[in-house]
C-alpha positions in Angstrom: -1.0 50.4 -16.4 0.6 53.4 -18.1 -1.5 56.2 -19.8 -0.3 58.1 -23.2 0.4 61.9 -22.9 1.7 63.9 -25.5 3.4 61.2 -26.6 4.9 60.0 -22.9 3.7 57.1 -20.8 2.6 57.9 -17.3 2.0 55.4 -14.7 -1.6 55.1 -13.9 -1.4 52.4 -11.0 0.8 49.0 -10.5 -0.5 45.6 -9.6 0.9 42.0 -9.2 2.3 39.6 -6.5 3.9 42.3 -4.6 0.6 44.2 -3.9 -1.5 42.3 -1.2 -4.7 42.1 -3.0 -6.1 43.7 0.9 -4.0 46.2 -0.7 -5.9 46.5 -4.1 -8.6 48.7 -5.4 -10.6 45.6 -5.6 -10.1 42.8 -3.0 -9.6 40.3 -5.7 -7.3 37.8 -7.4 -7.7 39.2 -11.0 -6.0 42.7 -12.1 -8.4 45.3 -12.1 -7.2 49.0 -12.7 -9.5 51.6 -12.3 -9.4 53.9 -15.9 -9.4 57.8 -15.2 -11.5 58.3 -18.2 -14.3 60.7 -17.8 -17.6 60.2 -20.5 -16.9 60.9 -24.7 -13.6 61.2 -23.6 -10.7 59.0 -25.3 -7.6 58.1 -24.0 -4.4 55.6 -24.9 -3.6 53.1 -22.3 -0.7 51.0 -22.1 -0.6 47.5 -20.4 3.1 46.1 -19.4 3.1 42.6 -18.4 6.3 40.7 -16.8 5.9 37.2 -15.9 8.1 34.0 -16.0 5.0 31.1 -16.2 2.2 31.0 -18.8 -0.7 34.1 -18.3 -3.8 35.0 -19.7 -4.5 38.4 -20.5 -8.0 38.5 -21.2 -8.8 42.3 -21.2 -12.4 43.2 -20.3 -14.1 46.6 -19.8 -16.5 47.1 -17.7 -18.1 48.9 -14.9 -17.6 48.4 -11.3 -20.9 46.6 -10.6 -20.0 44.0 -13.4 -16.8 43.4 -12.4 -18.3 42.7 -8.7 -20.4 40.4 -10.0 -17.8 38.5 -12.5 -15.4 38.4 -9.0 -18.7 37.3 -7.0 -19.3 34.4 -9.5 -15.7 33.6 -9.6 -15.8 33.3 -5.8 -19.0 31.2 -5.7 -17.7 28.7 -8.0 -14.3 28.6 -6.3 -16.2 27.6 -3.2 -17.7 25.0 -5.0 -14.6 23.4 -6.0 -13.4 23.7 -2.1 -16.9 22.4 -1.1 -16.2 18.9 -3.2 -12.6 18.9 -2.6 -12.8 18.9 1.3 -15.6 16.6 1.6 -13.6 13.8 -0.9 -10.6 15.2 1.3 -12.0 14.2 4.6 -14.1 10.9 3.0 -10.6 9.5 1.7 -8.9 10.3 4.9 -11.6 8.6 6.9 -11.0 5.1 4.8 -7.7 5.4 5.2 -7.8 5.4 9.4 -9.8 2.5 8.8 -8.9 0.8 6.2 -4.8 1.7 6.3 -4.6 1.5 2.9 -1.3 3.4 1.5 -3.4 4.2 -1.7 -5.9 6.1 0.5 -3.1 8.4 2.2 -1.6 9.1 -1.2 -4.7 10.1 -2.8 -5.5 12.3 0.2 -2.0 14.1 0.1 -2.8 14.1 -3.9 -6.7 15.8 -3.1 -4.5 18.5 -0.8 -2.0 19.3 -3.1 -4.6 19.6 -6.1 -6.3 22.0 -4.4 -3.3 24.4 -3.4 -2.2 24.3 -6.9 -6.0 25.3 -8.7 -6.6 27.8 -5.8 -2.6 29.6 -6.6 -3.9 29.3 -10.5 -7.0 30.9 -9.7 -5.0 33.2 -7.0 -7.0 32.3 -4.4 -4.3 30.8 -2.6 -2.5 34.2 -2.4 -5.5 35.7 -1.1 -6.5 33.3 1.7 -3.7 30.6 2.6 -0.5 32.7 2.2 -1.4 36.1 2.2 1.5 39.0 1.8 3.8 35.9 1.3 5.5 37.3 -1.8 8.2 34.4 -2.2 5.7 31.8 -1.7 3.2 33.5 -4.5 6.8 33.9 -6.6 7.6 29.8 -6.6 4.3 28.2 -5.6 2.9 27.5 -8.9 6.1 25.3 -10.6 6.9 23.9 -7.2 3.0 22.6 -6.3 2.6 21.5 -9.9 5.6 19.0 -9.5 4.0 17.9 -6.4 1.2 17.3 -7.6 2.9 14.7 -10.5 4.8 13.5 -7.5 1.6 12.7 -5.3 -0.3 11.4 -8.9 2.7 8.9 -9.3 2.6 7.9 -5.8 -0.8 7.0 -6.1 -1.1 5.4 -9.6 1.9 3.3 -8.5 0.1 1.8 -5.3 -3.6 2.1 -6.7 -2.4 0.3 -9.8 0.0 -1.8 -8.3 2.1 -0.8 -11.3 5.2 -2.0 -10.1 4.3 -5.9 -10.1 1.9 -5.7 -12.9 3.9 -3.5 -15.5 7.6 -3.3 -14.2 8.9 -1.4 -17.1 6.2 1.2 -16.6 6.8 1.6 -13.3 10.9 2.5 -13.9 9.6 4.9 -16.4 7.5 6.5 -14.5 10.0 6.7 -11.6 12.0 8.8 -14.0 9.3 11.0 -14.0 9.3 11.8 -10.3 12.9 12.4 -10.7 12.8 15.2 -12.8 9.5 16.4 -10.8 12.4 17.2 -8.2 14.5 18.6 -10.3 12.1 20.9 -11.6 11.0 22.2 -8.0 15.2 22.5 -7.1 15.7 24.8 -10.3 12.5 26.7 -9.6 14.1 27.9 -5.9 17.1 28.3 -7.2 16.5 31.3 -10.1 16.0 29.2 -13.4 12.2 29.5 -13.1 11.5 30.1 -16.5 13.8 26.9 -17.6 11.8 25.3 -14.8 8.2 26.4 -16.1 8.9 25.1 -19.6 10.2 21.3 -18.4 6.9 21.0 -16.1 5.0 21.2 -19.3 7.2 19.3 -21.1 7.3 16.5 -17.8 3.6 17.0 -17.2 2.8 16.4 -20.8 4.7 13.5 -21.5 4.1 11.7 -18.0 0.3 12.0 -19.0 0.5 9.7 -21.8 2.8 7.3 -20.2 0.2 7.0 -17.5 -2.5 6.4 -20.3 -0.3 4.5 -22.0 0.0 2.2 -18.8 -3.6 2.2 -17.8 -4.4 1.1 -21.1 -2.2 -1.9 -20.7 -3.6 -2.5 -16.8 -6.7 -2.8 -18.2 -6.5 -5.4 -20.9 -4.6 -7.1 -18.2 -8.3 -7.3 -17.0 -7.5 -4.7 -14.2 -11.0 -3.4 -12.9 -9.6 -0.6 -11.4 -7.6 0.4 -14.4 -10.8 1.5 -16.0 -12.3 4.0 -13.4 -8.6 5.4 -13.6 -8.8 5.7 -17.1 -12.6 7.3 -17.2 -11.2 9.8 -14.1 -7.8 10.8 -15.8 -9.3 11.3 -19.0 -11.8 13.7 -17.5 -9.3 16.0 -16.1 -7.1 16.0 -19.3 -10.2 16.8 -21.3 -10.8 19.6 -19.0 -7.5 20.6 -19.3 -7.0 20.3 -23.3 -10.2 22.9 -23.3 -8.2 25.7 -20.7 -4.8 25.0 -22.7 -7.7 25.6 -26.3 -8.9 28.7 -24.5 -5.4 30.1 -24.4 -4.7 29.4 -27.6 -7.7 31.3 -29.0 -9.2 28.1 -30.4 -12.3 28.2 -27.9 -13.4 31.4 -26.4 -12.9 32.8 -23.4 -15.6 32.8 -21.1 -16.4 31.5 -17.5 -16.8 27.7 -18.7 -13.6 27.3 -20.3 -11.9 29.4 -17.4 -13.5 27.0 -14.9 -12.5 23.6 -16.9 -9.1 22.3 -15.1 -11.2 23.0 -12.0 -14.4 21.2 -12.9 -12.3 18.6 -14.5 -10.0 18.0 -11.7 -13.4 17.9 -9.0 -14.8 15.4 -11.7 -11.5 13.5 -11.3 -11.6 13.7 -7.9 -15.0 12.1 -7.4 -14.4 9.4 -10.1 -11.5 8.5 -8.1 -12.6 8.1 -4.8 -15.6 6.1 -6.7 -12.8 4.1 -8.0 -11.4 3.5 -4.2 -15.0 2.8 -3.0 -15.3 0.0 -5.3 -11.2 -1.0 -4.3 -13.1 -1.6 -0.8 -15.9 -3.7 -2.7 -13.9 -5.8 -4.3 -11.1 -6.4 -1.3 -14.1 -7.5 0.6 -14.9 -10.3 -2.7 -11.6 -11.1 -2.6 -11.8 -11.6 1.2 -14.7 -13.9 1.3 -13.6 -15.7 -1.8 -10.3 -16.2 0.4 -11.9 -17.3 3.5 -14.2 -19.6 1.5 -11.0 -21.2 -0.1 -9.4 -20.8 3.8 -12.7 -22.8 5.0 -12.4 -25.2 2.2 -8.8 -26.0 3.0 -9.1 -26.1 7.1 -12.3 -28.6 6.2 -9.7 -30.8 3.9 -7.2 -30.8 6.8 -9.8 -31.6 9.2 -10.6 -34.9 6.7 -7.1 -35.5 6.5 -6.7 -35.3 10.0 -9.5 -37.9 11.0 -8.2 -40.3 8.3 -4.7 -39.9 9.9 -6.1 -40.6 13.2 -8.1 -43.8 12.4 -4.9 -45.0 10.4 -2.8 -44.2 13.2 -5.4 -45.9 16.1 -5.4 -49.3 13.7 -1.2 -49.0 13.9 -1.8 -48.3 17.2 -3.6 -51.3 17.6 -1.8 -53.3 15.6 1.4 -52.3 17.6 -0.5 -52.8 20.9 -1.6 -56.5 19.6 2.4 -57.4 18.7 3.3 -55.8 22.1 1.0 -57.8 24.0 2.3 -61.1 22.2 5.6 -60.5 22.9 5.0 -59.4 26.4 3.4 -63.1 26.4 6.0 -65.1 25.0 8.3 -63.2 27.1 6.2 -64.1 30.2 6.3 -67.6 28.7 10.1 -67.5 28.1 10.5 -66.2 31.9 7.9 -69.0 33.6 10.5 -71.2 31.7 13.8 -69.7 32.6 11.9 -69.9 36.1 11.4 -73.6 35.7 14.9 -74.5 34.4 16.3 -72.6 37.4 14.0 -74.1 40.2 15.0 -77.7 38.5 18.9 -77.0 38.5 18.8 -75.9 42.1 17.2 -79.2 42.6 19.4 -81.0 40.5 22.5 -79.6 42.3 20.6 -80.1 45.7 20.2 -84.2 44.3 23.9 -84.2 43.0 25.2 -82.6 46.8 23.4 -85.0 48.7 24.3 -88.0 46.6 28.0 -87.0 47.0 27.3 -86.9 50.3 25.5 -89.8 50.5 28.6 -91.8 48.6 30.6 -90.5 51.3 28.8 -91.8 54.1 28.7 -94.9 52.4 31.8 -94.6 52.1 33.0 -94.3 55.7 30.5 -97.2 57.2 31.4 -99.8 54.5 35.1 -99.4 55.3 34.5 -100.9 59.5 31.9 -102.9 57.8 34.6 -104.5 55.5 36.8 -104.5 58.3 34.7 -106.4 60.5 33.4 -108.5 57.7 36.5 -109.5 56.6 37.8 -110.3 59.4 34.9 -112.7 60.8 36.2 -115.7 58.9 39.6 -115.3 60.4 37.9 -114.9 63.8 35.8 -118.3 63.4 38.6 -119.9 62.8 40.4 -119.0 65.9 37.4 -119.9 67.9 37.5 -122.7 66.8 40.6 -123.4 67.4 
């Protein structure tokens, strides 16, 4: 702030990200000089600004009570937003230790980052997370935003399930995350003002390809398409009314300031209503497929038990067709048994016949001998 003297600019006081705001006149975010200006007296000020992002200079004048109670109220409703952020913060991280669902994790590093980013717009980060952390302050705001698209990816991917249901989309949107990177690189590198202007451009153009892509999710007849859609277009409207604000199209007042923050809270809630009813229907979808499980073990058991009484009457049959043959073979074997006992008798018969001949044999040959010789004998007796 620099003060017009006879024509030559004095310096009055300094403020911005190198002055802790411990440091300030007023312990607060917002820049707040303190006018040496005494009653019916009239003086020229001048303001010089230097920044490389987008910044609103609203100038108010007031006295010190007023602008107590402005930072008061700004407080109050920035501990709001931290109030419904931590408990949908803490709420999502619970279901995701007990569910381990990846969309859980990704919308609780999304909740986290959300908040870093509003409370480094509102400059509430500087004052509480990283105070006196100049070079953090410096890159914080292009380098959370493209986190913040990075985590919003992640999680429209997995909540969506974008990649099997819209594959085209999904590459696309990929892109997206690519550049998010390259946008946080060129940020801690120097080019932040060449960084700054391809976020908006990135965040602006991703926003409708994620419409875009919701939009044809949920004429796909995806139910969680449309609590994404209701919860997006929330924060967008809340953000078209801060980006009309600057513009000069609405005015400038503690509503409009506080949109993107209400608007990302409302998304925040709509969301985590969306996951809620994710759990709902997984447990439909559950019962429905242990119903159709049930159905399918109690057809296999049906199948089974018809199995088994076609295989005991093969069974049966097989035991019947063993049985007969085990008879015929005991038939063939009493047989073979028979036809054996009667050639050992036959050859016994045939041995003792041969022998039998034999003996024959040796007494008919004396017999003859005597026989034959009887005649021969009578004669000589008589003689």
């Amino acid at each position: 702030l620099l003060e017009m003297i006879d024509g030559k600019l004095s310096v009055v006081s300094e403020l911005g990200d190198f002055v802790e705001i411990n440091n300030r006149l007023f312990p607060t975010p917002n820049y707040i000089f303190q006018l040496p200006i005494e009653k019916h007296e009239m003086k020229s000020f001048v303001l010089k600004v230097r920044s490389f992002d987008q910044i609103q200079l609203p100038l108010i004048v007031s006295s010190s009570e007023q602008i107590i109670d402005d930072v008061s109220q700004q407080q109050m409703l920035f501990g709001l937003f931290s109030g419904v952020l931590f408990v949908m913060f803490f709420y999502n991280l619970f279901l995701f230790i007990s569910t381990r669902d990846r969309s859980y994790l990704y919308y609780v590093i999304y909740i986290l980052i959300v908040y870093l980013t509003q409370a480094d717009i509102m400059g509430f980060a500087y004052q509480y997370i990283w105070p006196g952390c100049q070079n953090i302050e410096r890159y914080s705001l292009v380098v959370l935003s493209s986190l913040v698209g990075l985590a919003a990816i992640l999680f429209f991917n997995t909540f969506l399930n974008v990649k099997s249901s819209v594959p085209t989309a999904y590459r696309i949107i990929f892109v997206f995350g690519l550049l998010y990177a390259l946008i946080s690189v060129l940020s801690v590198i120097g080019f932040e003002v060449v960084a700054y202007q391809l976020l908006q451009i990135n965040a602006g153009v991703l926003a409708m390809v994620l419409l875009i892509t919701t939009v044809i999710l949920l004429r796909k007849g995806s139910r969680a398409a449309g609590y994404f859609l209701i919860a997006w277009s929330v924060f967008l409207l809340g953000v078209c009314v801060y980006i009309l604000k600057d513009f000069g199209v609405l005015p400038y007042n503690s509503i409009t300031v506080g949109t993107m923050q209400m608007g990302s809270a409302l998304e925040v809630i709509l969301l985590s209503f969306a996951l809620a009813d994710r759990i709902n229907q997984l447990k439909k979808d559950k019962a429905l497929e242990q119903a159709a499980r049930l159905v399918a073990i109690e057809e296999n058991e049906r199948i089974v038990r018809e199995q088994n009484v076609f295989l005991e009457s093969k069974v049966e049959e097989r035991t019947l067709e063993l049985r007969d043959s085990n008879t015929s073979l005991n038939q063939t074997l009493e047989t073979l048994k028979s036809a054996q006992v009667q050639l050992v008798d036959a050859e016994k018969m045939a041995s003792l016949g041969q022998m039998t001949a034999g003996i024959a044999h040796e007494l008919n040959n004396p017999i003859n001998f005597v026989s034959s010789n009887i005649s021969p004998l009578k004669r000589d007796l008589n003689d």
